[in-house]
C-alpha positions, 0 to 999 in steps of 0.5 A: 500500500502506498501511504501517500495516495491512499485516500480515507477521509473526506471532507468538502471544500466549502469554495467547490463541490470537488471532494477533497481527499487528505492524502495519507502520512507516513507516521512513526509511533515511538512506544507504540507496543504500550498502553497510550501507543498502542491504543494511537497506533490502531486509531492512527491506522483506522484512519489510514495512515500508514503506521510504523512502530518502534518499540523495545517490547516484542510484536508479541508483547505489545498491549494490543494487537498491533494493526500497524504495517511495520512493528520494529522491535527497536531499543531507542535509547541507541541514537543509530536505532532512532535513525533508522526508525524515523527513516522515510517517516512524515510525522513522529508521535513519542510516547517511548519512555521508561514509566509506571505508576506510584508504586514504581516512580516512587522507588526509580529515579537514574534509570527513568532520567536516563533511559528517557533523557537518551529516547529522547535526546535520540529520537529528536535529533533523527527526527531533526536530521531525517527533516521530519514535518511534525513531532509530538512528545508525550508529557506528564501532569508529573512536570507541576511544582508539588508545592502546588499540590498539597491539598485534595480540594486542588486549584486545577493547574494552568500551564503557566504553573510549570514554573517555578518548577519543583516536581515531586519525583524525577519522572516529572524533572526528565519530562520537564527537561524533555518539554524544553529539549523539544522546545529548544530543537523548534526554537533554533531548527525550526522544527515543528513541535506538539507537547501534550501533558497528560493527566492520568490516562487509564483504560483497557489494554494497560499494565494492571500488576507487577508494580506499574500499574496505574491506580485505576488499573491497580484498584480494579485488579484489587477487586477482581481479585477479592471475593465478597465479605473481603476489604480491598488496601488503597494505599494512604488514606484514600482522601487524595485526589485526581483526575483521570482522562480514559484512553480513547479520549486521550488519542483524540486530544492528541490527534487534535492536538498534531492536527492544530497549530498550537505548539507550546505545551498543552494540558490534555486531560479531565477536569472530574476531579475525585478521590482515591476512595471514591475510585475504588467505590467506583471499582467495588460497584461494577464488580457487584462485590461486597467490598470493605475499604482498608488503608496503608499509611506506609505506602506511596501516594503522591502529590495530595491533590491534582487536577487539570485546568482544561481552559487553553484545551478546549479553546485550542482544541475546541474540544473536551473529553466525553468519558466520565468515571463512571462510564469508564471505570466499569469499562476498565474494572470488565477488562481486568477482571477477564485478565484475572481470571485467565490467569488463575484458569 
């Protein structure tokens, strides 16, 4: 298939009655085997792009089946791998990167600055060289001053409050070190730049043990695997809050966001701002399980509040999420649950 005559989406110019086809991109997904990767590279795909993704995960490995035209089980972190990856490639998504949920950022700092500072620093310089016409990097709402996070009933975050800067963990410095790299390269190369800070992405086909799983991921494999009469442990007491973007959402806040002309870094996210207790009641209910809630004040549990400040989004975007919690969760808690039980059949 010839990416670039490939014709799948049509619109009509409002000066002719001619339809007007958008010829098809040759596009790189970096990480694209991951939870956010995958679910991009399948949507990119739908579309009809042509899709290639690169990834240190296997084929087999991938959080989805890939319906890519190339997946390449490629380690980034080596500068002549990204070299080849953005070869012959129009735009470049980087989702690429060394992470995991509280339980594993809490406790791992020199490998996620240095694995994702290498992707990075790699993956731009090619995309530079190859003379690529859009790059998208995937930040994190890691990157805000945890000083402004001290509280559940949070102020929502501006973009404008990345600095001062003082993140809490070394995940949000990498990420922020990453948004100015990325920054820099367009300032003095004239590269054309998206940065997208996430808030919280969750949903199904994501890491739900083994210590990266993310807290909706984490609460729902809780109550899988519980039975009735049993209490369920939220990690610290349970009053913290957040807000979490489900992952289709997520893919059509990027692809809008590569699509527009906005090149400084962007909140994409959902404002529905709850607490952890609340996340696992929201668990507890779609399992129709009689649950008790019990607390470990020894464990990890992040920032006290945080939550998205959605006003640029929705006017650079014209756009807002259509998820809510309560229709995301039990689409989340059905997909564990199933994975839970294969793994004990």
């Amino acid at each position: 298939m010839d990416a670039r005559t490939t014709k799948t989406e049509t619109h009509k110019n409002p000066t002719s009655t001619t339809t007007v086809r958008p010829i098809a991109l040759k596009i790189l997904v970096c990480g694209g085997c991951g939870f956010i990767g995958s679910h991009f590279a399948n949507f990119l795909k739908k579309k009809g792009h042509y899709v290639r993704v690169a990834d240190n995960r296997p084929r087999g490995e991938c959080y989805l089946p890939l319906l890519a035209d190339e997946v390449w089980n490629y380690d980034l972190r080596g500068p002549t791998i990204a070299s080849i990856a953005v070869t012959e490639m129009d735009w470049v998504f980087q989702f690429a990167s060394n992470m995991g949920g509280m339980g594993y950022l809490s406790y791992t700092n020199a490998p996620i600055m240095r694995d994702n500072a290498l992707i990075n620093l790699n993956v731009l310089e090619a995309a530079k060289q190859e003379g690529i016409k859009r790059i998208l990097f995937s930040s994190s709402a890691c990157i805000y001053s945890h000083l402004l996070e001290t509280k559940p009933n949070v102020v929502p975050l501006k973009e404008s409050d990345a600095l001062p800067a003082w993140p809490e963990l070394s995940y949000g410095w990498e990420k922020l070190f990453s948004e100015f790299l990325y920054r820099s390269y367009a300032k003095d190369y004239g590269m054309s730049v998206r940065i997208a800070r996430l808030h919280n992405v969750y949903g199904t086909h994501s890491e739900f043990k083994n210590g990266r799983e993310k807290a909706p991921a984490a609460l729902c494999r809780k109550v899988a695997e519980a039975e009735s009469g049993d209490a369920i442990t939220v990690w610290g007491d349970g009053k913290q809050t957040r807000s979490f973007l489900y992952v289709d959402d997520c893919v059509e806040g990027l692809w809008r966001l590569m699509n527009s002309k906005y090149d400084k870094p962007l909140n994409i996210g959902s404002n529905e701002l709850t607490t952890i207790n609340n996340l696992a009641k929201l668990a507890i209910a779609a399992s129709g399980k009689k649950l008790r809630i019990k607390h470990d004040l020894t464990k990890p549990q992040g920032v006290r509040g945080r939550n998205a400040d959605l006003t640029l989004m929705k006017k650079m975007l014209r756009w807002q999420p259509e998820t809510t919690l309560a229709e995301g969760v039990p689409k989340l808690y059905e997909w564990v649950e199933q994975q839970v039980v294969k793994a004990v059949a």
